[in-house]
C-alpha positions as CSV (number, residue, x, y, z in Angstrom):
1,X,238.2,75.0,54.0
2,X,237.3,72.2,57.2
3,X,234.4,70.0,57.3
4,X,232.8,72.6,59.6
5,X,232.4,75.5,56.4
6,X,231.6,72.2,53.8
7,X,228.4,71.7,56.7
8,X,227.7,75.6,56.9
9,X,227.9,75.8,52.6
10,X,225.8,72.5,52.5
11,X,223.0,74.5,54.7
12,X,223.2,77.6,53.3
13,X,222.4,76.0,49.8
14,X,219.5,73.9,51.2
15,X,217.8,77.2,53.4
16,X,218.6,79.2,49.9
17,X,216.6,76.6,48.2
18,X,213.7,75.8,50.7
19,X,213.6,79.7,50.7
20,X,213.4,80.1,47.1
21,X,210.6,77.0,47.1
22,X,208.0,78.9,49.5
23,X,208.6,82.0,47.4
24,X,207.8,80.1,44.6
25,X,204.5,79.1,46.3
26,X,203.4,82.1,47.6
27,X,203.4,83.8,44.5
28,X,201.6,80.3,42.6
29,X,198.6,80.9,45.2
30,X,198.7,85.0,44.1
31,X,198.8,83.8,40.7
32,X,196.0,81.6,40.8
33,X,194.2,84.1,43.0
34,X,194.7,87.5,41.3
35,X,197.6,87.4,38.6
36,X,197.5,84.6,36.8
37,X,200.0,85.4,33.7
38,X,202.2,87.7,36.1
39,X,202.2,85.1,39.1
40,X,203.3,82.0,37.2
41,X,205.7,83.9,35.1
42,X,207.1,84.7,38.6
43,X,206.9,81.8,40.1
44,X,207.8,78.7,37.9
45,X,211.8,80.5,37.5
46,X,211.6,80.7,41.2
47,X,210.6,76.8,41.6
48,X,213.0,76.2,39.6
49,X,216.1,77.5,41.1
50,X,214.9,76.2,44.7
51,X,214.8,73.0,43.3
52,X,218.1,73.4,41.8
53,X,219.3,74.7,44.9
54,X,218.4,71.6,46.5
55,X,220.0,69.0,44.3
56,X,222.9,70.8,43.8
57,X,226.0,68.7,44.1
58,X,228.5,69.4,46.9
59,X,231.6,71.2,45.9
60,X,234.9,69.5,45.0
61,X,236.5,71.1,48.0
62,X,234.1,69.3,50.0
63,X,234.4,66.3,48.1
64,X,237.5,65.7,49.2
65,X,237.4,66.7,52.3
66,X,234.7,64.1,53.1
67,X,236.9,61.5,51.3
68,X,239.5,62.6,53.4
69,X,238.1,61.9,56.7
70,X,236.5,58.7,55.8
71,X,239.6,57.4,55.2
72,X,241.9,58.9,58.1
């Protein structure tokens, strides 16, 4: 693992999450709109794994790498 894949796992994660997010939102407005039990019970699991996508912490890998290259 380089500092290249730790960028590439960093963005994955983030899309991942944004993705998950507008998911999340979409099926809010259907809730409110035509489902509401249905939509929400769809939609708040879905908000709540983008946002955990998003604050995820880096790997330990990565971790290290990053220490590693501030310091060299």
């Amino acid at each position: 693992m380089d500092a290249a894949s730790c960028d590439r796992e960093r963005l994955s994660s983030r899309t991942i999450g944004f993705l998950f997010l507008g998911i999340a939102a979409v099926l809010f407005i259907v809730g409110l709109v035509i489902l509401p039990v249905v939509g929400f019970v769809f939609a708040v699991p879905l908000l709540v794994i983008g946002v955990a996508m998003l604050i995820a912490p880096e790997s330990k890998a990565c971790r290290l790498i990053r220490r590693g290259l501030r310091a060299g």
